[in-house]
Every structure is written in structure tokens, then in C-alpha cells.
C-alpha positions in Angstrom: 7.8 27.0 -30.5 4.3 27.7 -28.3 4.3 24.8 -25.2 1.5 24.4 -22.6 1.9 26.7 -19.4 0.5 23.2 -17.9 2.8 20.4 -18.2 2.9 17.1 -15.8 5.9 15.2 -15.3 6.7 12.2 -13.1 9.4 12.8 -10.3 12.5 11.9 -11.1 13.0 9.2 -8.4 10.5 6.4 -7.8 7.7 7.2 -5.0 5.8 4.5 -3.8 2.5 5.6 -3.0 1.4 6.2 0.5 -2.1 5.2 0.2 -3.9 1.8 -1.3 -4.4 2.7 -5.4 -8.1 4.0 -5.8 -10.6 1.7 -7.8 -12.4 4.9 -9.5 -14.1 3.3 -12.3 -16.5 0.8 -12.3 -17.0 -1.2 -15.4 -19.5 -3.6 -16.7 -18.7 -6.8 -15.6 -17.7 -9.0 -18.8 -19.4 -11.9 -19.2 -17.0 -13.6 -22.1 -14.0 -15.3 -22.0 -11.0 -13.0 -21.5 -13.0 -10.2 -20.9 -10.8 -8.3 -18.3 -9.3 -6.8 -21.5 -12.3 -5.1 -21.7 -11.4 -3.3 -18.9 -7.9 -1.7 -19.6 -8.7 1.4 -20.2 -10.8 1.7 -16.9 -7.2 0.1 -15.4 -5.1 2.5 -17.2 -6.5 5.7 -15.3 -7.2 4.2 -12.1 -3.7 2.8 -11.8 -2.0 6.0 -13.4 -1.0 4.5 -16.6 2.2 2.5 -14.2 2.6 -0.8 -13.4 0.4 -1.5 -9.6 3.6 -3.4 -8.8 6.9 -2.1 -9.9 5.6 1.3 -10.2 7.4 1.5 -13.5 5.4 4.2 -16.1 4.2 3.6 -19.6 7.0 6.2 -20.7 9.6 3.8 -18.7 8.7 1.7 -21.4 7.4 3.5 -24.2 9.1 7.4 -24.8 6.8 7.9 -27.5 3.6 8.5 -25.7 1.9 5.7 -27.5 2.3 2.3 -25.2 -1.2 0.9 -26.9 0.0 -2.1 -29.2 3.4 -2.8 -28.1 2.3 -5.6 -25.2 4.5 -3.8 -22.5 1.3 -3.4 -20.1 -1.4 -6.4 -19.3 -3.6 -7.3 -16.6 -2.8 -9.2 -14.0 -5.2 -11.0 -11.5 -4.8 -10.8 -7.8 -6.2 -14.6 -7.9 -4.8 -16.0 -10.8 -7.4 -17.5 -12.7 -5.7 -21.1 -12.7 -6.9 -20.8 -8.9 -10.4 -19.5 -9.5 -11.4 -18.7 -13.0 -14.9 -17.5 -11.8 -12.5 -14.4 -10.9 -10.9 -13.7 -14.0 -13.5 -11.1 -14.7 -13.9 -9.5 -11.5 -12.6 -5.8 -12.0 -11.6 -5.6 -8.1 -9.2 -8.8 -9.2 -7.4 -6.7 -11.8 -4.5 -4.9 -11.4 -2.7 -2.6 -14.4 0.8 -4.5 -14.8 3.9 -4.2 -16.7 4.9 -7.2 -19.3 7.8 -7.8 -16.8 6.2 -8.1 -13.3 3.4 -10.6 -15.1 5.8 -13.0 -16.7 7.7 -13.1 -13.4 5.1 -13.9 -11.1 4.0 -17.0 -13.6 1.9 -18.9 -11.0 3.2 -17.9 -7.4 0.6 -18.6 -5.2 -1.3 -15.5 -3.8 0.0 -16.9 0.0 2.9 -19.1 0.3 4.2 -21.9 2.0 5.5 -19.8 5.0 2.0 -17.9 5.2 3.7 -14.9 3.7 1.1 -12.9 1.1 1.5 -11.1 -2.5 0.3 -7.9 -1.6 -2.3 -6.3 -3.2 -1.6 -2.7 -4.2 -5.2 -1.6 -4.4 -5.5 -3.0 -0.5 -2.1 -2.7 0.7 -0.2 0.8 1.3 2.9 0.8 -1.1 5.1 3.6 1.4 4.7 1.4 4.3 5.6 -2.0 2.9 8.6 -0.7 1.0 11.2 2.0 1.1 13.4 3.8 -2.0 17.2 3.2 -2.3 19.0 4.1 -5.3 17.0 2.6 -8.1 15.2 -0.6 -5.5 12.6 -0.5 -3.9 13.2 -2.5 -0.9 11.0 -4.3 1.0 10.5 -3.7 4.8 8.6 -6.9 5.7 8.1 -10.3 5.1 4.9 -9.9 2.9 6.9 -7.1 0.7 9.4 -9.5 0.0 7.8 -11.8 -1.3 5.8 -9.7 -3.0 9.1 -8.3 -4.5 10.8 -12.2 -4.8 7.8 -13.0 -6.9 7.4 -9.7 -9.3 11.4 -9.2 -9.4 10.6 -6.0 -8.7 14.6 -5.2 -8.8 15.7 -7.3 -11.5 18.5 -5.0 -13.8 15.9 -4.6 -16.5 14.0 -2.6 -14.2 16.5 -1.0 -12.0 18.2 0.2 -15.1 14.4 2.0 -16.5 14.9 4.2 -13.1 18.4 5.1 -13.4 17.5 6.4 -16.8 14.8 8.0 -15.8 16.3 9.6 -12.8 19.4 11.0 -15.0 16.9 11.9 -18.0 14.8 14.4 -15.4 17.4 15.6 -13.5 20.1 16.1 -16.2 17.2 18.1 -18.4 15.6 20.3 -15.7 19.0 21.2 -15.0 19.7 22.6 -18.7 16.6 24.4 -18.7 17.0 26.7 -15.7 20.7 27.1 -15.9 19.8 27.9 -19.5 17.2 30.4 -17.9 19.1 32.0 -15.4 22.4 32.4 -18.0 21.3 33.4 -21.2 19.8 36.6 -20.0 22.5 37.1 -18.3 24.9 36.7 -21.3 23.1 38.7 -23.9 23.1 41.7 -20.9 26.8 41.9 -20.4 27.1 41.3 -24.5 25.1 44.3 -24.7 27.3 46.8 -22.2 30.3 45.1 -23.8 29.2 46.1 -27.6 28.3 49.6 -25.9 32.0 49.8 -24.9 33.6 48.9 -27.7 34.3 45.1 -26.8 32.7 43.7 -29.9 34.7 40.4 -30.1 33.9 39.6 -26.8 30.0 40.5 -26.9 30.1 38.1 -30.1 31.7 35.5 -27.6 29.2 35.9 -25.1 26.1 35.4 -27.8 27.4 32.5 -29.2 27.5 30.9 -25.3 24.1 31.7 -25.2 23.0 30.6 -28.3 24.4 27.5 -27.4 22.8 26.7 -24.4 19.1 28.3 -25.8 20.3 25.3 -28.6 20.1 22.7 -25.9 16.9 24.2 -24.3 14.5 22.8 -27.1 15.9 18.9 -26.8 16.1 19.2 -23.2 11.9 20.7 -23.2 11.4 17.3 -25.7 13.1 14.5 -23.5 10.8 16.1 -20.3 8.3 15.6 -22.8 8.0 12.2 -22.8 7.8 11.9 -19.2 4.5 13.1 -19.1 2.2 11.8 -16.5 -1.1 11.3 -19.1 0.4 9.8 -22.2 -0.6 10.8 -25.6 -2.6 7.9 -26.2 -4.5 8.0 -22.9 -7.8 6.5 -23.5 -10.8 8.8 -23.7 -13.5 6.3 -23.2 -13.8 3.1 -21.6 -16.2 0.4 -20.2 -17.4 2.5 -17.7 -19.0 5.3 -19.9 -18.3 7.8 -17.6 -15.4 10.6 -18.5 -15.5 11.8 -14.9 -12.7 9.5 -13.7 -10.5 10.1 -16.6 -8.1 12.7 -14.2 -4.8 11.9 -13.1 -4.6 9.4 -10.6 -4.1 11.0 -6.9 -1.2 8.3 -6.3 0.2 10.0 -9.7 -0.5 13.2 -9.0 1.1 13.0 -5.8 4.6 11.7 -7.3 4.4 14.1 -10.5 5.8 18.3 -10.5 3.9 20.5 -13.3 6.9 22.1 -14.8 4.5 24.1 -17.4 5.5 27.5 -16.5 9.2 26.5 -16.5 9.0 25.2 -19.8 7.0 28.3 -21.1 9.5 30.8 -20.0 12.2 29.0 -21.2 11.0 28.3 -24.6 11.0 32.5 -25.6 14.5 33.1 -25.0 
């Protein structure tokens, strides 16, 4: 089976971004009711196709490369519009959310009763407001946690999408370059060992390594659907301008290309 030499996956551990998320796209402002859905797609590239919030991906979600349909991304508005509907349809109001993180924050105010502040990913550094442990993200201050309180950015729902993630990457980069470095290996000593008369035990040693080429293939399909630009990725959007429609840097920066890797691996 032919794959790409150029293949971008997300890291296996979340990485919170260590600068604001970019606004790259700038698309007609809607003028009808509801019409920040106009600007999704413009959201899903500037934001990386992962929730501003959680950081959670589309393929956390959606392993299938096709997240369009299934409701497990909206918009969400930095001022809700039960504040200040005049802002529903401001793009610079919108942030690209996961189902979860919007149904949690219902109605939270944007600053609370203690002056503490939902922070704004697009305006606030993620890397400096909250750390990684395990599968949290933890807040560091006073504004990140109640930024986190009001997203449940650690609820188990969420926490558990990371773990499997995490074990998913790990566990199937592992099978591929153990699979690499052994099955040529394998079939070389099989070959000395036939030369010498050792046939049952050459047979052995090419059955091993038939079995771990076997496990190569799944293991190149699971990485798969990690990919940073899903399948479905939009390829226009309100702005009518296909310049933008790159990888996001905050993406890029928390994604390996594992193309060659995968190449290789795939002809033994």
C-alpha cells in the first residue's frame, strides 16, 4: 500500500499553545440572524480544527476524519449574546469550541463576582495560564481557573479523550519502528540460518516478522486518524481567500510529520 512521505500528526500529549491563537481570516460580517455559522469554516482553520478551550481535536472526537454533521464543534461567543447580541456576529467574538466546553459554560459571565475573567484564547497565551499534568491541564492563576471551573476543562469525558490519545500515538509509533528496526533484522539472520542448514528456525524467524509487518498496516491506520487537517477540512469559506487554508502555527507547533516513517515502514 503507497502512503504520503508527508504525513501530520498531533503530539501525543496535550500542548497548550504558547502564543494567543491567530485570527487569519477575515470574513464578511453576517448581517442575519445566527450568522456566526457562516463563519465556521474561516474558525476551523484559524483555530486548527481543536477546541480554542480544551484544546481537544476534531479526531478526539471524530476518528473518521469527517467531524462536519455530527454537532461535536460549535461556536462559542466570547460575550455571550444574552449579554450583547449586537456581538453575536462579530468574527473577533467567535471562538471554534467543542460541544462539551459550550454546554458547560451555559451563561457564566465573561468576569465574575470576584473580578476573575474567562480568558480569551485568541488574546490570552494558553502556556502561560496553564500547565500539563497527566491528562489536565491545570490552571496556574486565578483567571485560568475560572476559566477551567467554567469550561470543565478536566471533566473525565475529556480527560479520558487524552489518555486515549496519548496511548493511541505512543503505543502505534512504537509498533512501527520496532517493526522497522526488527524485521530486517529477522529476515537477515533467517537468510544465514537457511544458508546453514537451519531451515526450521529461519521459518521461525519469518513468521516473527511477518507478524509484526502484520501489525505495521493497523498501527499506519490508527496514526491516521490523528491527522492534524482532517479529511473534511473545508476548502472554501466566507472569506474567499485560500491563502489561510495552512495549518494553524499553534498546530503546527504541537504536531510531528511522521511521513517518511510511515513510508519506509509500509515496504517491508
Amino acid at each position: 500500500m503507497h502512503y504520503s512521505t508527508t504525513m501530520r500528526i498531533l503530539f501525543p500529549t496535550t500542548t497548550p499553545p504558547n502564543q494567543p491563537i491567530q485570527r487569519r481570516h477575515r470574513p464578511r460580517k453576517s448581517s442575519v440572524a445566527k450568522g456566526y455559522k457562516q463563519y465556521r469554516s474561516c474558525a476551523r482553520w484559524d483555530f486548527g480544527f481543536q477546541c480554542g478551550f480544551c484544546l481537544l481535536h476534531e479526531s478526539d472526537f471524530s476518528r473518521t476524519g469527517q467531524s462536519e454533521g455530527t454537532a461535536l464543534t460549535t461556536i462559542e461567543h466570547v460575550i455571550p449574546v444574552s449579554t450583547d447580541s449586537t456581538k453575536a456576529n462579530l468574527y473577533s467574538n467567535c471562538v471554534y469550541c467543542c460541544r462539551l466546553c459550550n454546554t458547560s459554560r451555559r451563561i457564566k459571565a465573561t468576569i465574575d463576582a470576584l473580578g476573575r475573567e474567562l480568558l480569551d484564547p485568541t488574546a490570552r497565551t494558553w502556556a502561560v495560564h496553564f500547565t500539563v499534568a497527566g491528562s489536565e491541564l491545570v490552571p496556574v492563576d486565578r483567571h485560568a481557573r475560572y476559566t477551567a471551573e467554567a469550561y470543565q476543562l478536566n471533566d473525565r469525558r475529556k480527560r479520558g479523550l487524552r489518555e486515549r490519545r496519548d496511548e493511541v500515538i505512543k503505543d502505534r509509533l512504537f509498533v512501527i519502528r520496532d517493526g522497522a528496526s526488527k524485521i530486517p533484522k529477522a529476515l537477515a539472520l533467517a537468510g544465514r540460518l537457511t544458508k546453514a542448514g537451519y531451515v526450521d528456525e529461519a521459518r521461525e524467524l519469518i513468521e516473527q516478522a511477518a507478524f509484526v509487518r502484520a501489525r505495521i498496516g493497523p498501527a499506519i491506520r490508527d496514526l491516521q486518524t490523528y491527522q492534524c487537517v482532517p479529511g473534511d477540512a473545508p476548502r472554501n469559506c466566507r472569506c474567499m481567500n485560500k491563502r489561510n487554508h495552512t495549518l494553524a502555527a499553534h498546530v503546527q507547533a504541537a504536531s510531528m510529520d511522521i511521513g517518511s516513517l510511515i513510508a519506509a515502514a509500509a515496504t517491508m
